[in-house]
C-alpha positions in Angstrom: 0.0 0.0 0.0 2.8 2.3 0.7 4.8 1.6 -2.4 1.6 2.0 -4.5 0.9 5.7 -2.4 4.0 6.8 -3.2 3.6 6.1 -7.1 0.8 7.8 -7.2 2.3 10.9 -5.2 4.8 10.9 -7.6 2.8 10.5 -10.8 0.7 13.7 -9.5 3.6 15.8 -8.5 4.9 14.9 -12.3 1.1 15.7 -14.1 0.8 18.9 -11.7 4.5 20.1 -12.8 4.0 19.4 -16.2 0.9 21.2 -16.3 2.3 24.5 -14.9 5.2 24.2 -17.6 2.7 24.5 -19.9 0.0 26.1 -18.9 2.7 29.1 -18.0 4.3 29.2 -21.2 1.2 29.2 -23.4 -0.2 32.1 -21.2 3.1 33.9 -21.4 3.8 33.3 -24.9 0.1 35.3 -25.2 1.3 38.0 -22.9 4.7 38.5 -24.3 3.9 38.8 -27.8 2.3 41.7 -26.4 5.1 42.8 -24.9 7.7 42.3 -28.6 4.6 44.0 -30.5 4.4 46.8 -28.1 8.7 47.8 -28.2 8.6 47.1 -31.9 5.8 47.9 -33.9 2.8 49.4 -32.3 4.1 52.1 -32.1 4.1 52.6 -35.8 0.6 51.6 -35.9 -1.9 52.2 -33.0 -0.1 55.8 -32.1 0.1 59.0 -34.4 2.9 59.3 -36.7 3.3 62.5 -36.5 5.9 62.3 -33.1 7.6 59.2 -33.1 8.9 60.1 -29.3 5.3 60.4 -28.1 4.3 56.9 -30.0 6.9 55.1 -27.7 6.1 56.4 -24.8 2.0 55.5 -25.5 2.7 52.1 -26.8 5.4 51.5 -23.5 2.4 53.4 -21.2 0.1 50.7 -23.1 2.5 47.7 -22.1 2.5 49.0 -17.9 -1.4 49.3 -18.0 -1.8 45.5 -18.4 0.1 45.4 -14.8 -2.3 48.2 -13.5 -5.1 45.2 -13.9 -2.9 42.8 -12.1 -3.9 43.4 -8.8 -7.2 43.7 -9.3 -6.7 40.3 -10.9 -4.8 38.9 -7.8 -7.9 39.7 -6.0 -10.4 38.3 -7.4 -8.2 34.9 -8.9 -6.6 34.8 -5.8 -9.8 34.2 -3.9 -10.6 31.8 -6.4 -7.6 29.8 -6.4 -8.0 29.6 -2.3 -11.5 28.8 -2.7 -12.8 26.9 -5.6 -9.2 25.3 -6.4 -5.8 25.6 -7.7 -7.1 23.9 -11.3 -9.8 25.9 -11.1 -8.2 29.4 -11.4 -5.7 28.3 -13.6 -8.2 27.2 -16.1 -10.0 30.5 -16.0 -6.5 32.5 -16.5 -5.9 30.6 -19.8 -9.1 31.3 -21.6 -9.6 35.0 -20.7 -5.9 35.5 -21.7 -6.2 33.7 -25.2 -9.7 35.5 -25.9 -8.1 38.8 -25.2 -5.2 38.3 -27.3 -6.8 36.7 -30.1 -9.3 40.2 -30.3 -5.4 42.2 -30.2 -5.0 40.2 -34.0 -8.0 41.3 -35.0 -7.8 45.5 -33.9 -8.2 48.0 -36.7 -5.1 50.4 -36.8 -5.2 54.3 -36.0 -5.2 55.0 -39.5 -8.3 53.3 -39.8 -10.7 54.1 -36.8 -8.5 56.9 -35.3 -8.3 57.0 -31.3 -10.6 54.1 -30.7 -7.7 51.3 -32.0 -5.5 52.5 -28.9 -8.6 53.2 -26.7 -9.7 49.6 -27.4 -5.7 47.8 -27.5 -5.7 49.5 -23.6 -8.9 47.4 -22.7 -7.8 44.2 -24.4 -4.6 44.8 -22.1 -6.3 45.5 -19.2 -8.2 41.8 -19.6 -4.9 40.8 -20.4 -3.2 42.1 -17.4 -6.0 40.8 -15.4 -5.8 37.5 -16.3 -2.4 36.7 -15.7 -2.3 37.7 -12.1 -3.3 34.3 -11.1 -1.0 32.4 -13.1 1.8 32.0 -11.7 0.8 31.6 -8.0 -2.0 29.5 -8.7 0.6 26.9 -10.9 3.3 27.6 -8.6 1.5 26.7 -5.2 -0.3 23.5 -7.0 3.2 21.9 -8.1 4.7 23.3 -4.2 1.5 21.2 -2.4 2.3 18.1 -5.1 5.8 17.9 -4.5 7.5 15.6 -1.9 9.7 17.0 0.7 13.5 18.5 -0.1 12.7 19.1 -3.7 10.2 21.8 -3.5 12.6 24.1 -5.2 13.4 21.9 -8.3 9.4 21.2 -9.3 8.3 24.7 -8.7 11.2 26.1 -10.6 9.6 23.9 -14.0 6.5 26.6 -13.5 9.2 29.9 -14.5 11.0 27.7 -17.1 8.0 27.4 -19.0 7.2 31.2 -17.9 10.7 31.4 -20.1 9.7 29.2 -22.8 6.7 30.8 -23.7 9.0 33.9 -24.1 11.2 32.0 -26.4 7.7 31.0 -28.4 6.8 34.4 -28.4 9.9 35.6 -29.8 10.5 33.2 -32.1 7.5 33.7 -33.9 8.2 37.3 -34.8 11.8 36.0 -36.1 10.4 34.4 -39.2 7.9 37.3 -39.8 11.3 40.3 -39.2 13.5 38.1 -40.9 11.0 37.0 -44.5 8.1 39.5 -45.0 8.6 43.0 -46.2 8.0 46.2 -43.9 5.0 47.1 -45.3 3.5 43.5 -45.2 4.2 42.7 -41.8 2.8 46.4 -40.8 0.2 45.9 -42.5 -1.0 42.0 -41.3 1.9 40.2 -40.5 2.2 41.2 -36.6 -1.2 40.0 -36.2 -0.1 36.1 -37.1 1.3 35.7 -33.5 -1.9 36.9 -31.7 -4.1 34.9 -33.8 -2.1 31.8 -33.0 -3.4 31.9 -29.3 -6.6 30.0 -30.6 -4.6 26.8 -30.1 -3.9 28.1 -27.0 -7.6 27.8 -25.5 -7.5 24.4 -26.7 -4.5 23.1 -24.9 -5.4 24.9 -22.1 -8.7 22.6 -21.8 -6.5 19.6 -22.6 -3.7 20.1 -20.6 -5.4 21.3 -17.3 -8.5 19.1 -16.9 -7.1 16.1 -15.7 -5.1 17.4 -12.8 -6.4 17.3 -9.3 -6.2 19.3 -6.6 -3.4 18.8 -4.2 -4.4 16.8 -1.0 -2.7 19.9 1.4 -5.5 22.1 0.0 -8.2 20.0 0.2 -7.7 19.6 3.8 -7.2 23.3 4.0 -10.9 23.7 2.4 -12.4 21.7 4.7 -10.3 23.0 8.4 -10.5 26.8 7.7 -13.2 29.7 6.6 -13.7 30.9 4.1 -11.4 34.0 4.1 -8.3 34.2 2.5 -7.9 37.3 1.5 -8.6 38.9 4.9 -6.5 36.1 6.8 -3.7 36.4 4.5 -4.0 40.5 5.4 -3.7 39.6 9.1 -1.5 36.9 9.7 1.2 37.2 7.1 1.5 40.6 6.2 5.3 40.7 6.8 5.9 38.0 4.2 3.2 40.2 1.5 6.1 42.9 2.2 8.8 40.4 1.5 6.8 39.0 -1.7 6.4 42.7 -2.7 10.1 43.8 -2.1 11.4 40.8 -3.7 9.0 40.7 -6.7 10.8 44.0 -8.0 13.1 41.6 -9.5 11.0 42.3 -12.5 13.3 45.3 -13.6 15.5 43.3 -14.7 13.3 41.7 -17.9 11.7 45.3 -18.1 15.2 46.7 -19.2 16.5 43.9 -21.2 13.1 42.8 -23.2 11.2 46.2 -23.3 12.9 49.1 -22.4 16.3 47.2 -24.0 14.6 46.7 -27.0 12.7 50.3 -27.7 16.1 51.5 -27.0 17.9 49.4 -29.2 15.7 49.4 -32.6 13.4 52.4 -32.4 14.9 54.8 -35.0 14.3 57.7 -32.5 16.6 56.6 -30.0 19.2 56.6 -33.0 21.2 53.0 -31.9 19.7 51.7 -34.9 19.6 47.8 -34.4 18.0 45.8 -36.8 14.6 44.5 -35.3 15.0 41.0 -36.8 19.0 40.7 -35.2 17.7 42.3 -32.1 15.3 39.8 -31.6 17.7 37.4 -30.9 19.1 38.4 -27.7 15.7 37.6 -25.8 15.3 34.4 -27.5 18.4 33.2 -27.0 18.6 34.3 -23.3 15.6 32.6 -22.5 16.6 29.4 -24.2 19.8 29.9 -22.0 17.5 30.4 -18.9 15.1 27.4 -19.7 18.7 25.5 -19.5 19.5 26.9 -16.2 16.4 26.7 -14.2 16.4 23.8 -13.0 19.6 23.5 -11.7 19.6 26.6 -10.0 15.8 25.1 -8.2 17.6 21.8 -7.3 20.2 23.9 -5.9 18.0 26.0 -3.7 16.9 22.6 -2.4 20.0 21.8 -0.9 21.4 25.6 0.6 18.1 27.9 0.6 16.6 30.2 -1.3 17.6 33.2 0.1 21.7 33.1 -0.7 20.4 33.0 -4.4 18.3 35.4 -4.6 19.8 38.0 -2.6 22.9 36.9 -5.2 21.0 37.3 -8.0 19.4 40.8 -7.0 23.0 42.4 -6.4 24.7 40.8 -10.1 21.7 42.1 -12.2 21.5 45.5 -10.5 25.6 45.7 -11.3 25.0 44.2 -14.5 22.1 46.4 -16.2 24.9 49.2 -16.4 27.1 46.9 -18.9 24.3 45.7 -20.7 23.0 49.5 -21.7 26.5 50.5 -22.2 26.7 47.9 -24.8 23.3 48.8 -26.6 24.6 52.9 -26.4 27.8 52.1 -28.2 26.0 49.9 -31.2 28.4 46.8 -30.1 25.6 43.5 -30.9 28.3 41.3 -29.9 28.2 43.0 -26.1 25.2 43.7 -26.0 24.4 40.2 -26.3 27.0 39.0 -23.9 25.5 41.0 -21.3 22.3 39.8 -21.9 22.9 36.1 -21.8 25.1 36.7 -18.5 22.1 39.4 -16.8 19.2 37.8 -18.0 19.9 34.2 -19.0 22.4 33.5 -16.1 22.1 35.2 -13.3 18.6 36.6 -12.8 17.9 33.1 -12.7 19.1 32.9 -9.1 15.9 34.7 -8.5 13.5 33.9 -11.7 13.9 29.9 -10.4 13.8 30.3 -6.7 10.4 32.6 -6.1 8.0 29.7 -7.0 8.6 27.9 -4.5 10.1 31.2 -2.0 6.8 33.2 -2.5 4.3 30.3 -1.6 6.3 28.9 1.1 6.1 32.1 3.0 2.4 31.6 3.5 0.2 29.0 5.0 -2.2 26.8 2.5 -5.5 28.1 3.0 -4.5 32.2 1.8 -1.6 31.1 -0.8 -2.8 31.8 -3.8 -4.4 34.8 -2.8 -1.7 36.3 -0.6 1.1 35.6 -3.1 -0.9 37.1 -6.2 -1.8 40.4 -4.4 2.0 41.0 -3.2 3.7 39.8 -6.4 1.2 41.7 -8.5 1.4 45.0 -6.6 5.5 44.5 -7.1 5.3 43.9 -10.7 2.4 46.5 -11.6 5.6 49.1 -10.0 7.9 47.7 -12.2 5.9 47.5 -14.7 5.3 51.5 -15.3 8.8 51.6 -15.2 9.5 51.7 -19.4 7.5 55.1 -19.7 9.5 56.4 -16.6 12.6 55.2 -18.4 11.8 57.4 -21.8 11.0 60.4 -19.2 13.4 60.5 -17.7 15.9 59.6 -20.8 14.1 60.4 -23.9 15.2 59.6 -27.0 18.0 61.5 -27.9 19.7 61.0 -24.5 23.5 61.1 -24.1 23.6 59.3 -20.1 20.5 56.3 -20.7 22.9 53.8 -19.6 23.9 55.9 -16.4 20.4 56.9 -15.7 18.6 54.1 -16.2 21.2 51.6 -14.4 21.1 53.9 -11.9 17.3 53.3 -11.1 17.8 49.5 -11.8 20.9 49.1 -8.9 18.5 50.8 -6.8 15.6 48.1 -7.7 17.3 45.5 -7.5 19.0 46.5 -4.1 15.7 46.8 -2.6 14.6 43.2 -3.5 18.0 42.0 -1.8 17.3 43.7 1.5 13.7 42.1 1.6 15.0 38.8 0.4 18.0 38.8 3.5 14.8 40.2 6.0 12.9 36.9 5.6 12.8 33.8 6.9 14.6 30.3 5.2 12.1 28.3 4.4 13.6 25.5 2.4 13.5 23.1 5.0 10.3 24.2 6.1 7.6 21.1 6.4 4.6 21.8 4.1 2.2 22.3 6.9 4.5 24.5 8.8 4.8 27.1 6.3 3.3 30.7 6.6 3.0 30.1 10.5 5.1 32.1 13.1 6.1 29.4 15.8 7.2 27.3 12.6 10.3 24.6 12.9 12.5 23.9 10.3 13.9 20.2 9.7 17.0 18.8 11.1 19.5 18.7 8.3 20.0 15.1 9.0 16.1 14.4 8.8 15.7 16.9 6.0 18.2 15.1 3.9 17.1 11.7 4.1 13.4 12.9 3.0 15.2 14.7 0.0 17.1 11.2 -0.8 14.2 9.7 -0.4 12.4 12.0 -3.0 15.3 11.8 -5.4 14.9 8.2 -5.5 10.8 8.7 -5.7 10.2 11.4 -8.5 14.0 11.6 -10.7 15.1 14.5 -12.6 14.9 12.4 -16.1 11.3 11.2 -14.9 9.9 14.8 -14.1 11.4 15.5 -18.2 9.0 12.9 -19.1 
């Protein structure tokens, strides 16, 4: 009976990570196409033409405003997600996401209906914005409450990696368009292949999702506590909302390398002049790098914490956005690309890997989802706004962006390190323990024999399967 238990543990903890692999990068592929359409060509085509500067900073302002429906979002998802189900929510994120970006595809341009196309591409992103905000700590806490003891880290780390794929997707899709059509074509129609794609997305989503259960830790939760997670979560663990918060201001980091960067980089106005179809390359192949990476840098949080890698992570990128704007101001691809792959691909993984499994485990089961979505969303809606501060504060035409703007970065990414160092290791941290004040950690002798135990239960080259 036990042997057969622990199969079964092990083939739920595999169906429960596989579907936030997927599920995450089908939904982020939706909202990062977004986020490549808005640095490189809405701005040509939803805006007036007659100030290129003002276009960027509308279509950037355009990109934040999906995070202004994020909390909102964490909310009402979050609630959801504590009270219906973790499969629940997660369902409901993918179809509102792939109905709003499919209606992006089909927009009219300026030229056609005037102010209404970016009137109605703000609404689509607000639906947008909205329904990602339960994503990632819906997916995130499911695979945490499936996975056995001591590898926490490694299984909730497959939840960013496909957050990471679906960026490579994303990108990748515009390559071929950049790369092949002409300028007018792929003005005209071409950018709205991407968008129009996410129909198969609302398919898999129903295919990929429906047969996982809920995990047994939130069950029992359902059953033990009221019915208020959202007001619990606001009075027993608002110190680790704060530490969610501070910490989720990671999110600079992609900001400046796949929005801001990229504005800066190709937009004629800035004057760098990188070609949008070579410049495309540096996010794709910095996520492939970072899909590598993430999972080796979860399984490593499993054995010497999370917080050592983040607060790592925070102080490299901060240091390292200077060097990677430096390279884009002097026109060097070569650099430029470097940087990237080592800030981005490399070492904001330290903290891009770790906060599936850090943010949940800082709250108990019964107010997870909701407590993680509201704090993480608040964080990135603030990071979020921070491409149109960028151009305001260095316009195109700017002699000091990389100073400036690696400037506000360190200071970012500083921030999240002090609220990473203030909080508590929670690695060896029992399931049922976590979130609670008067919690005990494992022994490190007990601890590791659960994580050998694990290892031998649910193998790396298994979970790939």
């Amino acid at each position: 009976m036990a042997t057969h238990d622990a199969a079964h543990s092990a083939r739920q903890t595999r169906k429960a990570t596989a579907s936030g692999w997927v599920g995450s990068a089908l939904e982020y592929y939706d909202f990062f196409i977004y986020a490549q359409a808005a640095a490189l060509i809405f701005p040509q085509i939803f805006f007036p033409s007659t100030d290129p500067k003002l276009a960027i900073f509308a279509s950037l302002a355009t990109y934040g405003v999906g995070y202004l429906a994020r909390p909102v979002g964490a909310f009402v998802l979050g609630h959801w997600g504590d009270t219906r189900g973790r499969k629940n929510v997660l369902l409901l994120c993918m179809f509102l996401m792939g109905i709003a970006t499919m209606a992006v595809g089909l927009l009219p341009t300026f030229e056609q209906i005037g102010y209404w196309a970016p009137a109605l591409l703000v609404v689509l992103r607000l639906v947008q914005g909205f329904a990602v905000a339960g994503e990632i700590a819906g997916a995130s806490s499911m695979i945490l409450e499936h996975a056995p003891p001591g590898r926490r880290g490694f299984f909730a780390s497959f939840t960013l990696q496909g957050v990471q794929a679906g960026q490579v997707m994303a990108a990748a899709v515009f390559l071929p368009l950049a790369y092949f059509m002409p300028s007018d074509a792929f003005n005209s129609w071409g950018w709205r292949i991407p968008f129009l794609l996410s129909a198969a997305v609302l398919i898999a989503a129903y295919i990929i999702r429906r047969e996982v259960k809920e995990p047994e830790a939130f069950k029992v939760a359902a059953k033990q506590t009221a019915r208020s997670p959202i007001r619990d979560a606001f009075t027993y663990s608002w110190r680790g909302m704060l530490v969610v918060f501070g910490v989720s201001l990671m999110n600079v980091i992609p900001v400046v390398t796949t929005i801001f960067g990229a504005a800066y980089a190709v937009q004629p106005a800035y004057g760098v002049g990188f070609d949008k179809s070579v410049y495309l390359w540096i996010p794709v192949v910095g996520n492939i790098v970072a899909v590598l990476v993430i999972p080796f840098v979860g399984n490593l949080s499993d054995r010497i914490g999370r917080r050592p890698l983040i607060i790592g992570s925070a102080l490299g990128c901060g240091l390292m956005s200077f060097v990677y704007l430096y390279a884009i101001s002097l026109h060097n691809l070569p650099l430029a690309f470097g940087a990237s792959l080592l800030m981005w691909g490399m070492v904001y993984q330290g903290y891009n890997a770790i906060f599936p499994s850090f943010f949940p485990e800082q709250f108990q089961t019964h107010y997870r989802v909701s407590a993680m979505a509201i704090a993480q969303n608040v964080g990135y809606m603030i990071t979020a706004l921070l491409p149109a501060l960028f151009t305001a504060v260095a316009p195109p035409g700017s002699n000091n962006v990389p100073l400036l703007i690696g400037a506000i970065t360190c200071a970012v990414t500083a921030i999240s390190a002090v609220a990473a160092w203030s909080a508590p290791e929670t690695y060896r941290t029992p399931l049922d323990q976590l979130g609670k004040p008067d919690a005990v950690a494992l022994d490190k002798p007990v601890y590791d024999a659960l994580r050998a135990k694990a290892l031998r239960t649910t193998p790396a080259t298994e979970t790939a399967q």
